[in-house]
ROMAR-370189 format. One line per field, with one value per atom (N, C-alpha, C, O, CB): residue number from 1; atom name; x, y, z. Coordinates in steps of 0.001 Angstrom, whole numbers, plus 524288, in hexadecimal, padded with zeros to 5 digits. Glycine has a CB too. Layout:
# residues N
pos (NUM:...)
site (CA:...)
xx (X:...)
yy (Y:...)
zz (Z:...)
***
This chain:
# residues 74
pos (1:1:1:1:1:2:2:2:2:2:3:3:3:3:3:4:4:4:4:4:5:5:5:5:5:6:6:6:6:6:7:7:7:7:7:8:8:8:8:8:9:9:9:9:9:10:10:10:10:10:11:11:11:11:11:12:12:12:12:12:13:13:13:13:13:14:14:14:14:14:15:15:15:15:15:16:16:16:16:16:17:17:17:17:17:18:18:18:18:18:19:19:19:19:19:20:20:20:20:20:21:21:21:21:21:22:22:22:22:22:23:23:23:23:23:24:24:24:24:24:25:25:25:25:25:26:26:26:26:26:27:27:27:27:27:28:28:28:28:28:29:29:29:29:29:30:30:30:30:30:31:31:31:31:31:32:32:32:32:32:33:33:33:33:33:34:34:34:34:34:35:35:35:35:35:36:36:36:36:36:37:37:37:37:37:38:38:38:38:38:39:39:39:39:39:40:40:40:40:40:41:41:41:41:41:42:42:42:42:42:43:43:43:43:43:44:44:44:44:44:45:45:45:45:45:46:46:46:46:46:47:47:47:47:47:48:48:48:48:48:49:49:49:49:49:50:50:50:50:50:51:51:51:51:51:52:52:52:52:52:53:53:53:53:53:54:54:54:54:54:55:55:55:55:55:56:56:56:56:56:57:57:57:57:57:58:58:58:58:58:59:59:59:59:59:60:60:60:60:60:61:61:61:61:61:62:62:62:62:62:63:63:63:63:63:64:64:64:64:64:65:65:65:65:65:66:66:66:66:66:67:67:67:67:67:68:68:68:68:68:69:69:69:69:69:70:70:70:70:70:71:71:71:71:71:72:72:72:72:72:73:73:73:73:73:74:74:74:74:74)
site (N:CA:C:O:CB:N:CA:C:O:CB:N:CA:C:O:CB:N:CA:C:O:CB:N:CA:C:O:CB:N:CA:C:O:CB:N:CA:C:O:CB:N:CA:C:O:CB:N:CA:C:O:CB:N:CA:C:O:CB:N:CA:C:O:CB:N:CA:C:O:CB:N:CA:C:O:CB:N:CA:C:O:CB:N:CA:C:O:CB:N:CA:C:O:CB:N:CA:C:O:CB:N:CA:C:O:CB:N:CA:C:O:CB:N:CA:C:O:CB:N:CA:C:O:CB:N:CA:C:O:CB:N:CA:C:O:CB:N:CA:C:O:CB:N:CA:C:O:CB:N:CA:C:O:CB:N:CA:C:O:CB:N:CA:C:O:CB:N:CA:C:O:CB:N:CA:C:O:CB:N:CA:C:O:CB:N:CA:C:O:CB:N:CA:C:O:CB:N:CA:C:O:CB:N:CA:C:O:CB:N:CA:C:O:CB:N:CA:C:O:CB:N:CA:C:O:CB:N:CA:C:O:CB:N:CA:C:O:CB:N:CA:C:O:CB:N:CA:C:O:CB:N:CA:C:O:CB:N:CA:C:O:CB:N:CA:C:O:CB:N:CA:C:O:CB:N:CA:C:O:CB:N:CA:C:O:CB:N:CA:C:O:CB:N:CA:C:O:CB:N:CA:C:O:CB:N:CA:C:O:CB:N:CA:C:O:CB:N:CA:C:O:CB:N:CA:C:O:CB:N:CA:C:O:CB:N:CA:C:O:CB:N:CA:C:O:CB:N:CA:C:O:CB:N:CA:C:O:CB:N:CA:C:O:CB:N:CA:C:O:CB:N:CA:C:O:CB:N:CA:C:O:CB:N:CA:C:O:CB:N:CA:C:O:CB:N:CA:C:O:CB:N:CA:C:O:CB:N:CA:C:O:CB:N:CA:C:O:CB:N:CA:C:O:CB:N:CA:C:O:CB:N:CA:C:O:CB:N:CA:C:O:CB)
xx (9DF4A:9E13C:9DF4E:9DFA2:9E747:9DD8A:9DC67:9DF44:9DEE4:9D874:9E150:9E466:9E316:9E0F2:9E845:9E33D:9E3BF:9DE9B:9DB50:9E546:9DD60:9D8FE:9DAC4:9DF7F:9D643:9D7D8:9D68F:9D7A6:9D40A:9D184:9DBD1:9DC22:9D8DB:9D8A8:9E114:9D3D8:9D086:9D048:9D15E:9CB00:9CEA2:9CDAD:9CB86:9CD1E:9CAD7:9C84A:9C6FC:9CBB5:9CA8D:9C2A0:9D02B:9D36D:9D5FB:9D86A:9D651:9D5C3:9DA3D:9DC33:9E0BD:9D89F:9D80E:9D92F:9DD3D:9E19D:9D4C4:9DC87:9DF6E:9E643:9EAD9:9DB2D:9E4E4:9EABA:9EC32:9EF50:9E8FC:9EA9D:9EF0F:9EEAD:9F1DD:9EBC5:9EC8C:9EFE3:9F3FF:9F754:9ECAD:9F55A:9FC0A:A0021:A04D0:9FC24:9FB60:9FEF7:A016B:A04BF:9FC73:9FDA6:9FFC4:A03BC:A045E:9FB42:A0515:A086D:A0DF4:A0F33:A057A:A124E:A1769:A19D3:A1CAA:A1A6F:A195B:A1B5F:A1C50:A20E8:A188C:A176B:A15C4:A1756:A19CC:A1244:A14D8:A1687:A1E51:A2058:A13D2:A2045:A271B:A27E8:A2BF9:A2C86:A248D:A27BF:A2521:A2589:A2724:A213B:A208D:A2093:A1FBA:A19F2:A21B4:A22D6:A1F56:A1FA0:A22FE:A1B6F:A181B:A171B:A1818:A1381:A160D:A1423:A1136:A0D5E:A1195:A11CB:A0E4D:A099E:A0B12:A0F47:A03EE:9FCFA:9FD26:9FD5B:9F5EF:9FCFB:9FBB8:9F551:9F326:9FE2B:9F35F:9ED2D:9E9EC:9EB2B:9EB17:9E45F:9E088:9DF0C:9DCD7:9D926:9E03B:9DE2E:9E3B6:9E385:9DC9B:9E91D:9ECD5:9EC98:9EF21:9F270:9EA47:9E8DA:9E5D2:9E68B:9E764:9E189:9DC05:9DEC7:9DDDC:9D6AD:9E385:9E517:9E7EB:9E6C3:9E7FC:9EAE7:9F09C:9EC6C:9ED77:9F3E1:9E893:9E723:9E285:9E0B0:9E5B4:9E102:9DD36:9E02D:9DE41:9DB11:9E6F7:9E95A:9EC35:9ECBA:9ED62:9ED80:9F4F2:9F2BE:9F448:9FAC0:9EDBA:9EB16:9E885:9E972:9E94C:9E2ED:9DF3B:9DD1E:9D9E0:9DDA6:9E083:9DEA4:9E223:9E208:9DE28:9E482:9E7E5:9E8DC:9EB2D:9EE53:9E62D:9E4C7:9E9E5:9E8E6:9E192:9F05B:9F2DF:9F375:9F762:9F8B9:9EFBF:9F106:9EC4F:9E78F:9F18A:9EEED:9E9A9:9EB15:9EF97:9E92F:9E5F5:9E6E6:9E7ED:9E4BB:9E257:9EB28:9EB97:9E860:9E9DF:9F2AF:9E357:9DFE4:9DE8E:9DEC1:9DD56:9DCCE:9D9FF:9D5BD:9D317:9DAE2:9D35F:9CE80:9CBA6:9C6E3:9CC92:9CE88:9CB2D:9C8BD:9C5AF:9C75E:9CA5D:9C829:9CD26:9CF0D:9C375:9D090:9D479:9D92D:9D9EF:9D6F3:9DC32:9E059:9E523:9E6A6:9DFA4:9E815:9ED70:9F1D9:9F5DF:9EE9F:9F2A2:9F6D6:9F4B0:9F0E3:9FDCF:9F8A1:9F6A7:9F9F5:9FDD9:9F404:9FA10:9FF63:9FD48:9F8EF:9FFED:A0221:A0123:A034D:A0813:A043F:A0147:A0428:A0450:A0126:A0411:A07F9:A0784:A0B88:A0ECB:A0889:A09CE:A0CBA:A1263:A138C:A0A31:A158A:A1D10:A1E1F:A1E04:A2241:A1F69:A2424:A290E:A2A43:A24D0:A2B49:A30B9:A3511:A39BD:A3041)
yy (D6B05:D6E08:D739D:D7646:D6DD1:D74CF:D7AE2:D7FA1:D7F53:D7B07:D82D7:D85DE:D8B5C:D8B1C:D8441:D909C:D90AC:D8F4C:D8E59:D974E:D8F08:D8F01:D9172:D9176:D8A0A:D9360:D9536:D91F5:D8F0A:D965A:D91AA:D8DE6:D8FCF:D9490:D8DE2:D8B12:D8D8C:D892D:D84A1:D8F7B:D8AF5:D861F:D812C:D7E0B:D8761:D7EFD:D7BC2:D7858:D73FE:D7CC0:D79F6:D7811:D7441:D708B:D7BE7:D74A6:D74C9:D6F6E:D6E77:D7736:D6B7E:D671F:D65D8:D6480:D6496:D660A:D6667:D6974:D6806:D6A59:D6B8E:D6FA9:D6E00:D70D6:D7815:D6AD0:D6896:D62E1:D5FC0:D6808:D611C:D5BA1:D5D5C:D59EB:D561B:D601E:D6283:D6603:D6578:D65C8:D6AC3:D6D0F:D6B16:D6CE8:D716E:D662C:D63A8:D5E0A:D59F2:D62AC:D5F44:D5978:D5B67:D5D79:D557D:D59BB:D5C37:D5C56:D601B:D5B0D:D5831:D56DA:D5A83:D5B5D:D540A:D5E80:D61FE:D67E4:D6B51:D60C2:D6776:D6C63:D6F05:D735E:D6A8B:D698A:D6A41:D6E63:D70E5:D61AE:D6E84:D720F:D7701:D7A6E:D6F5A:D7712:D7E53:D812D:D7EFC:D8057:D8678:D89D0:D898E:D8D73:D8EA4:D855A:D86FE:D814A:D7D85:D89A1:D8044:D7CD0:D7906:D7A51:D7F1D:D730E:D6F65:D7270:D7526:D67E5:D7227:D72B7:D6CC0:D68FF:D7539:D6D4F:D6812:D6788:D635A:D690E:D6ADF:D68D2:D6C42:D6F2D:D6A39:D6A77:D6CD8:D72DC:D75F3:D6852:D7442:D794A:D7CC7:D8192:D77A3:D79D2:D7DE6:D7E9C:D8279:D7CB0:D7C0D:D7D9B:D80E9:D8451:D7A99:D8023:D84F9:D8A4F:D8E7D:D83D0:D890C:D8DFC:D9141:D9550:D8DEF:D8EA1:D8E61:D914D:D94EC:D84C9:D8E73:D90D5:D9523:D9713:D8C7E:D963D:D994E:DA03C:DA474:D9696:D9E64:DA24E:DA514:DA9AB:DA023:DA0A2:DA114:DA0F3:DA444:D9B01:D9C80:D9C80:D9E98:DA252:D99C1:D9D33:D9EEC:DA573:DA6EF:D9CC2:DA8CA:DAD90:DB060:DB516:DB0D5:DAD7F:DB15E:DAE6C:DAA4E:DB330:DB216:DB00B:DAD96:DAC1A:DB4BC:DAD9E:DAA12:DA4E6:DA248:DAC37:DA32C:D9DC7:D9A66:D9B16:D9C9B:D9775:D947D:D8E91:D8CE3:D964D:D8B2C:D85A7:D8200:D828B:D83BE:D7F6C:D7CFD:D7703:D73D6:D7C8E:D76C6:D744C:D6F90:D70AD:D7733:D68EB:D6740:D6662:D64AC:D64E2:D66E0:D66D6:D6C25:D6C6B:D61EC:D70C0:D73A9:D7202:D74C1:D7458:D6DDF:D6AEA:D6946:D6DAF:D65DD:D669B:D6681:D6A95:D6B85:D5FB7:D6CD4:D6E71:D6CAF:D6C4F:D70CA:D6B5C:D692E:D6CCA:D6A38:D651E:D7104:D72A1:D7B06:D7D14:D6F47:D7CEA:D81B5:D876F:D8751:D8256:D8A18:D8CE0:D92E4:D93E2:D8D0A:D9632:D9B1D:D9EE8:D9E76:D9BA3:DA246:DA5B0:DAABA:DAC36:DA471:DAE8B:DB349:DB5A6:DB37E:DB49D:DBB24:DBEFB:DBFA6:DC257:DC37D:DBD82:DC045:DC32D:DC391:DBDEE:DC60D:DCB85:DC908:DC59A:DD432:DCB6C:DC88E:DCE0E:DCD4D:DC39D)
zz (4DA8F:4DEEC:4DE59:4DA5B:4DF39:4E23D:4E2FA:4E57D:4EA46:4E56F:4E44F:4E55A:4E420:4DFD3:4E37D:4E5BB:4ED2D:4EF06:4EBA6:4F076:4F389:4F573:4FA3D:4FB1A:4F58A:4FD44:50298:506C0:50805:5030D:5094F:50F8C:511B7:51266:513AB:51420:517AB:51BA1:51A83:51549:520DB:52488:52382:526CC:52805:52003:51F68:51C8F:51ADF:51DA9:51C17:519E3:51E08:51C2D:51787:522C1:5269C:5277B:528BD:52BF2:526A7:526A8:52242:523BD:5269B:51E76:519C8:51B35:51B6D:51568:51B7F:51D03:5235D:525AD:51CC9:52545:52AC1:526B3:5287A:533F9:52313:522B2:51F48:51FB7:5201A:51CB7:51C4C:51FD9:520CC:5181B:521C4:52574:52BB8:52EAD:5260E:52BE3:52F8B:52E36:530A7:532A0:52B28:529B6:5280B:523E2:5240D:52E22:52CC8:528D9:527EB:52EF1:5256B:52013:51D56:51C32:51D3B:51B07:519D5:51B16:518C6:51AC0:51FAC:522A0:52375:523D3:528EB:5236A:5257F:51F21:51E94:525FF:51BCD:51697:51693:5133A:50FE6:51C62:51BEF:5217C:525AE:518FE:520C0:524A7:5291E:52BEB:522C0:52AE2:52DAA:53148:52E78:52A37:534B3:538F9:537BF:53529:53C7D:53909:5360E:53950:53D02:536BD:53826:53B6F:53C59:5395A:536A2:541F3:545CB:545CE:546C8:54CDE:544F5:546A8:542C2:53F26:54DE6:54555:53F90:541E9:53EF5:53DEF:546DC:54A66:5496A:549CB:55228:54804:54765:541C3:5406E:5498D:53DC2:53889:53751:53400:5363B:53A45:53A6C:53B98:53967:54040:540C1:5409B:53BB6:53968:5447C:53B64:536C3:530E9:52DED:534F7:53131:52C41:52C18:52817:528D1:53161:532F5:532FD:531B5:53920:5359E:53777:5318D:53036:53C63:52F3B:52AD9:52663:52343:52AC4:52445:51EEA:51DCF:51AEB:51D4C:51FC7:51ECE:51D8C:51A52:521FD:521AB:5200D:51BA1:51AAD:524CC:519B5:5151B:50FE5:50F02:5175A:50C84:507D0:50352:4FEDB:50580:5062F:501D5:50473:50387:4FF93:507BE:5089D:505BB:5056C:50F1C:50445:500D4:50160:50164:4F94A:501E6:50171:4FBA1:4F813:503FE:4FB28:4F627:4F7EE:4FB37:4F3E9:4F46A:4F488:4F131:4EC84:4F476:4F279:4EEAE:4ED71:4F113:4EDE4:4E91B:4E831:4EA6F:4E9CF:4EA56:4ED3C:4F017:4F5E5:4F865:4ECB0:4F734:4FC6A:4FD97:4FDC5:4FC00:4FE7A:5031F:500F3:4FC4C:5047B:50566:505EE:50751:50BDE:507B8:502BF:503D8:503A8:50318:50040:503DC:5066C:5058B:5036F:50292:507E8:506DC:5053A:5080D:50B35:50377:500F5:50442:5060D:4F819:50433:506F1:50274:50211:50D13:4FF2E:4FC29:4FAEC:4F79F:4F909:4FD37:4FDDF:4F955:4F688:503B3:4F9DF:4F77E:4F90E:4FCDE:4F83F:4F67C:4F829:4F651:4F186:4F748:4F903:4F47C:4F5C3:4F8E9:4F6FD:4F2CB:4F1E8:4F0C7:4EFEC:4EBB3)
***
């Protein structure tokens, strides 16, 4: 397993066969992605441009799920 890597569009297929599967999705704050054009968006708009989102990867070639991790003050 590879960890972090970069969410990039070529991912997208990969990331709607989890982010689109309610199963999944009902345990996070955010909207199942119905299609592969609202993923392109989703990760064009929310991932892709900001560097604590990263894909958790296997082998470096598919993406099975993806983590977001920022700075908290507390």
């Amino acid at each position: 397993m590879n960890f972090p890597v970069s969410i990039q569009a070529h991912d997208v297929d990969d990331f709607l066969k989890w982010a689109g599967d309610d199963r999944i999705m009902r345990y996070l704050r955010w909207d199942t992605i119905t299609s592969r054009e609202e993923a392109l968006t989703y990760l064009g708009k929310v991932a892709i441009p900001y560097p604590w989102h990263w894909s958790i990867s296997l082998d470096g070639e598919r993406s099975i799920a993806y983590v977001s991790i920022r700075d908290v003050k507390w």
